[in-house]
C-alpha positions as CSV (number, residue, x, y, z in Angstrom):
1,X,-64.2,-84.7,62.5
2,X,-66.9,-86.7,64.2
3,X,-66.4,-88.6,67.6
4,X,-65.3,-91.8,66.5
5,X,-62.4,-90.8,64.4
6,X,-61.2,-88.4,66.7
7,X,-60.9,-91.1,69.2
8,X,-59.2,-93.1,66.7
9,X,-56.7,-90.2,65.6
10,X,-55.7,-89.6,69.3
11,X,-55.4,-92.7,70.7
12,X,-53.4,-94.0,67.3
13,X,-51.2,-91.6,66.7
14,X,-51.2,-88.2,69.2
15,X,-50.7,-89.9,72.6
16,X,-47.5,-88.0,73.1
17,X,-48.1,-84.0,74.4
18,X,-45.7,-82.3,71.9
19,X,-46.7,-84.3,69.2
20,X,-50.3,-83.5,69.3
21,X,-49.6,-79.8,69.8
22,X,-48.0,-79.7,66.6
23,X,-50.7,-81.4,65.1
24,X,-53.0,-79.0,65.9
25,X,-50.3,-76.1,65.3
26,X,-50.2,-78.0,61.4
27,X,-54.0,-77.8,61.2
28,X,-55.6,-74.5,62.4
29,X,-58.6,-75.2,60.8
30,X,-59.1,-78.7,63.0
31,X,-62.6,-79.1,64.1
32,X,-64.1,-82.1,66.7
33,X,-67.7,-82.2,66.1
34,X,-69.9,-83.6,69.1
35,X,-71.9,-86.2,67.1
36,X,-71.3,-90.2,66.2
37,X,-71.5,-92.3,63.7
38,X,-72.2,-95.5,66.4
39,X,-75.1,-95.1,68.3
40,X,-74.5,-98.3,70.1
41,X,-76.6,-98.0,73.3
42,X,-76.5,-99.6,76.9
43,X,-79.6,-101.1,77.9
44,X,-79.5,-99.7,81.4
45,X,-82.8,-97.9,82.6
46,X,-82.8,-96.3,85.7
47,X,-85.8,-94.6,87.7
48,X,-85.5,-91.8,90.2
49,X,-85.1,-94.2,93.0
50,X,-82.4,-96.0,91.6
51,X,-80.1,-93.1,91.5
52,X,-78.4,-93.9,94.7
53,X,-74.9,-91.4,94.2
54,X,-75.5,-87.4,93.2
55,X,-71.8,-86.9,93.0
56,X,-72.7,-86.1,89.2
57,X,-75.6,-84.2,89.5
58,X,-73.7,-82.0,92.6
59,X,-70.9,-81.4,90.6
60,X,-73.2,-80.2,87.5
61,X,-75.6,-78.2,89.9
62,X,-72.1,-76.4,91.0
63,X,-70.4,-75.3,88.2
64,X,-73.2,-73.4,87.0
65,X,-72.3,-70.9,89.9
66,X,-68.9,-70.1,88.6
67,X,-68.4,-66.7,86.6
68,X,-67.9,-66.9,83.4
69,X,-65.1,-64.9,81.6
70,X,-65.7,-62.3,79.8
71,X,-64.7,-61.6,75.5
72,X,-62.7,-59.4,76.8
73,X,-61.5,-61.0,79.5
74,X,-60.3,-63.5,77.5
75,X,-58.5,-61.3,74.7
76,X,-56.3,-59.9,77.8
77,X,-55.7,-63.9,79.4
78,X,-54.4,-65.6,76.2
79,X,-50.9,-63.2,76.7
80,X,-51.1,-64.4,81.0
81,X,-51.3,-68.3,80.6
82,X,-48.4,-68.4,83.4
83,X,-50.9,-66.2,86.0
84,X,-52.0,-69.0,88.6
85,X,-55.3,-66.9,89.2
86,X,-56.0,-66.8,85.4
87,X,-55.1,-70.4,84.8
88,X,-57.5,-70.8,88.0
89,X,-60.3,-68.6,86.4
90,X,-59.9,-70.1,82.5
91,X,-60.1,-73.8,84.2
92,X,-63.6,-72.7,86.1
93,X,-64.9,-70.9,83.0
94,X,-64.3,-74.4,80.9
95,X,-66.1,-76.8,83.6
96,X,-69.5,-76.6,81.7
97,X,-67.4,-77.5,78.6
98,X,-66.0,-80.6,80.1
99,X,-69.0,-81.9,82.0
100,X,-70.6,-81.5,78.2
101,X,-68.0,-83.3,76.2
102,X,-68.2,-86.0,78.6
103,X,-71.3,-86.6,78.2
104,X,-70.7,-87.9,74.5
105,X,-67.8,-89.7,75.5
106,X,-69.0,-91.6,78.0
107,X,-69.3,-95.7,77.6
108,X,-70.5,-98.7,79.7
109,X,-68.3,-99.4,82.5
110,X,-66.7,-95.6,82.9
111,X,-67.6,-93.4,85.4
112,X,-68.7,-89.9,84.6
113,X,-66.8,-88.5,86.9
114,X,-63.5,-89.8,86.0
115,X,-64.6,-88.4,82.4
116,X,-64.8,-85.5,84.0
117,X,-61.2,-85.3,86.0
118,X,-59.6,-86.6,82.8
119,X,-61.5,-83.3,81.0
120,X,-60.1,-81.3,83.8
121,X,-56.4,-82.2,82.8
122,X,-56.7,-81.5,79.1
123,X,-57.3,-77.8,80.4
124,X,-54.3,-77.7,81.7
125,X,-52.3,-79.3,79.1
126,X,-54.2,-77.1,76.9
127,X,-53.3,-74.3,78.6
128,X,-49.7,-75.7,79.1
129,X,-49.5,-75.9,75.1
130,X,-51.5,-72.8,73.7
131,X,-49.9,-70.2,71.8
132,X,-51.5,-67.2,70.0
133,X,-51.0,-68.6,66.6
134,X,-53.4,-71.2,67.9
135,X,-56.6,-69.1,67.6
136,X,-59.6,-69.1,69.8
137,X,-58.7,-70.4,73.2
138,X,-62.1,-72.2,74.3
139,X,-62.1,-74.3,70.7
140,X,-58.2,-75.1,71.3
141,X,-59.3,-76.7,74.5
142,X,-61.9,-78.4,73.7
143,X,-59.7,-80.8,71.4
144,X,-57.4,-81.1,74.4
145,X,-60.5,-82.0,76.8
146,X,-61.3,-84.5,74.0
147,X,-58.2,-85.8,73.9
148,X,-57.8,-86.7,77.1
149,X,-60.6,-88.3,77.2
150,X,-60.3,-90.5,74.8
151,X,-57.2,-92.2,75.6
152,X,-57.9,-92.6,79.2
153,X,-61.4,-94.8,77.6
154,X,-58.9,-97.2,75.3
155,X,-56.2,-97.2,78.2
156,X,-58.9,-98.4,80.5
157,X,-60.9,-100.8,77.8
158,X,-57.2,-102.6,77.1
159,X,-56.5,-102.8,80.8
160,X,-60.0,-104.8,81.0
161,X,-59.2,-107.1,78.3
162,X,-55.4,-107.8,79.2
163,X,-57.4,-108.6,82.8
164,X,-59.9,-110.9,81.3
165,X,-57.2,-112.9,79.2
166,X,-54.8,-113.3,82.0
167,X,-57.5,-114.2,84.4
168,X,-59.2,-116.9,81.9
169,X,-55.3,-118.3,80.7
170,X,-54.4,-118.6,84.2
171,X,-57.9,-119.6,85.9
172,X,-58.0,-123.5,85.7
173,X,-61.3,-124.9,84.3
174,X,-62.4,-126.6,87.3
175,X,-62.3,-123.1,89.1
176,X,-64.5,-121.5,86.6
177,X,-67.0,-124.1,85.6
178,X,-66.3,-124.1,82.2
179,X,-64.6,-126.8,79.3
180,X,-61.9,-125.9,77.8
181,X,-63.5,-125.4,74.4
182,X,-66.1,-122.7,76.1
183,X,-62.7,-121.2,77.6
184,X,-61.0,-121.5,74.2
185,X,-64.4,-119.5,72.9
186,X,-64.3,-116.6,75.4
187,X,-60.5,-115.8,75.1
188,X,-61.1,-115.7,71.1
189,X,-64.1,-113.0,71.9
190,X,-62.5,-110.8,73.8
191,X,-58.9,-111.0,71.9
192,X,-61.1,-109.5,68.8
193,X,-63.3,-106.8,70.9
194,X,-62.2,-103.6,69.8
195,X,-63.5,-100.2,71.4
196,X,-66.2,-99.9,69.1
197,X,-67.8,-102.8,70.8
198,X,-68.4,-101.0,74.4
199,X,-71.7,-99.0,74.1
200,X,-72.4,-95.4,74.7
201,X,-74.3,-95.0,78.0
202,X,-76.4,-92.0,76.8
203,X,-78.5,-91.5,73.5
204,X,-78.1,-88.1,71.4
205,X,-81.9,-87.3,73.4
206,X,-80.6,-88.0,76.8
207,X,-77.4,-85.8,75.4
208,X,-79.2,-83.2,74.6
209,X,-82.1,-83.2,78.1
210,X,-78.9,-83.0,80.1
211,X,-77.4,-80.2,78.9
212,X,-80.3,-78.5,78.5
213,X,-81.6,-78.6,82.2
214,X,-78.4,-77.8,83.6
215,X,-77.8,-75.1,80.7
216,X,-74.8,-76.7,79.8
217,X,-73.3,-74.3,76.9
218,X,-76.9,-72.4,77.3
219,X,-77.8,-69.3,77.6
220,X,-80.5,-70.0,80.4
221,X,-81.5,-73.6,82.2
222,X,-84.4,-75.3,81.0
223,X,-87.1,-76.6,82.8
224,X,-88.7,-80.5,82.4
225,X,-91.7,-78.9,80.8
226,X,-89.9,-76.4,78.7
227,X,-87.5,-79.5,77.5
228,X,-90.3,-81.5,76.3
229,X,-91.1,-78.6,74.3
230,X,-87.9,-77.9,73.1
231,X,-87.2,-81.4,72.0
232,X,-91.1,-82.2,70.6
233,X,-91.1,-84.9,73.5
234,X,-94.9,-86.7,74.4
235,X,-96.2,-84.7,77.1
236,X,-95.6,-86.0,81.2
237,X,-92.3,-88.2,79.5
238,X,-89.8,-85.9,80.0
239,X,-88.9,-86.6,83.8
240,X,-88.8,-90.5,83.0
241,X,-86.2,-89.7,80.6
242,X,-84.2,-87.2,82.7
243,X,-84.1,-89.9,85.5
244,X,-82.9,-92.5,83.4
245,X,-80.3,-90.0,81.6
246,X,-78.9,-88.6,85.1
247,X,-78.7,-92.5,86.8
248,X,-76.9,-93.0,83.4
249,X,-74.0,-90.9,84.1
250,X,-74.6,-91.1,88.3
251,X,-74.0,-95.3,88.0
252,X,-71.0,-96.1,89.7
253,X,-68.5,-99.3,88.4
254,X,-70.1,-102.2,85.7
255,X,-68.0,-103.7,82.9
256,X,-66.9,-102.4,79.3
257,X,-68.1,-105.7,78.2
258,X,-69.3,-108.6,79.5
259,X,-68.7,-112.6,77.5
């Protein structure tokens, strides 16, 4: 199931815990594939300079130190769920798998890092929820990281527009500069935005550099040089588009939509 629909699915009907458990329970051969069918871009372009908060590239620099668990490991954990230092270890070893789901999530006007603190719950409810009938542990929470995700992006795009209509019903048009026809207008715009309106910050290239220098579900990191390689890019453009990818998910506040 791509992107899109998943977001759909979740935020539709599998809001509620113990109903999406079962859900996935019902459907042991569920897949969430990383891609989408919108590639609706923001048109924000940042340059070295502009990235004025690391918080995101920190945080991505750090997990890489964690240990990862083992096959083994992992065999022996799915029976200890209820260990503290297990659950501890199993929410570590799934970091890299959160700050890279994010990244396709992620939409104008939401911060990376609350992406990545919504991810960071799903781990938990997905450990919270997992039972052995449920198969591999790292795919199981993955949909849960998903999931989490994606209704913490409608909740916050329907706060916005229930915002924006109570501030324009209420607003008199004196205060805002505008008739009542162009207020009539605007309320009638953003009534019909939906979620597929609100662009994706980062293209399936900026996706893809990201993960890729900071070896996110890699083997090994990559290098700018060996990325341009990797991903056929014209020679000395590579750090331009890293830039612009990292001030991408580094941008702090901005609107889901703007009228």
């Amino acid at each position: 199931m791509i992107l899109e629909n998943f977001e759909k699915l979740v935020t539709e009907k599998y809001r509620d815990d113990n109903e999406f458990a079962e859900f996935l329970r019902e459907n042991l051969d569920f897949s969430l594939e990383l891609e989408r069918e919108n590639e609706f871009l923001t048109k924000e372009i940042f340059t070295e300079e502009e990235i004025s908060d690391d918080t995101a590239i920190n945080y991505l620099e750090e997990i890489n130190l964690s240990e990862e668990i083992t096959e083994s490991e992992q065999e022996e954990f799915v029976d200890r769920l209820d260990d503290e230092n297990i659950r501890e270890r199993i929410v570590l070893d799934n970091l890299t798998e959160v700050a890279k789901i994010g990244l396709y999530f992620c939409r104008q006007g939401v911060e990376y890092m609350e992406l990545i603190q919504d991810g960071t719950m799903g781990i938990i409810k997905a450990m919270n929820n997992y039972s052995y009938e449920n198969g591999d542990l790292k795919k199981y929470i993955s949909f849960w990281i998903g999931r989490e995700m994606a209704i913490s992006i409608k909740d916050r795009f329907e706060q916005t527009k229930t915002e924006f209509l109570y501030y324009m019903i209420k607003t008199h048009m004196d205060e805002i500069e505008i008739t009542e026809e162009e207020k009539e207008k605007k309320i009638k715009l953003v009534e019909n935005k939906t979620i597929d309106d609100v662009p994706f910050k980062l293209s399936q290239a900026e996706i893809k550099i990201i993960e890729l220098y900071f070896g996110l579900g890699k083997e090994k990191r990559y290098s700018i040089l060996d990325i341009e390689k990797e991903l056929s890019l014209v020679k000395d453009t590579g750090e331009t588009l890293f830039c612009n990818a990292v001030g991408k998910i580094s941008s702090i506040g901005g609107r889901m939509f703007v009228i």
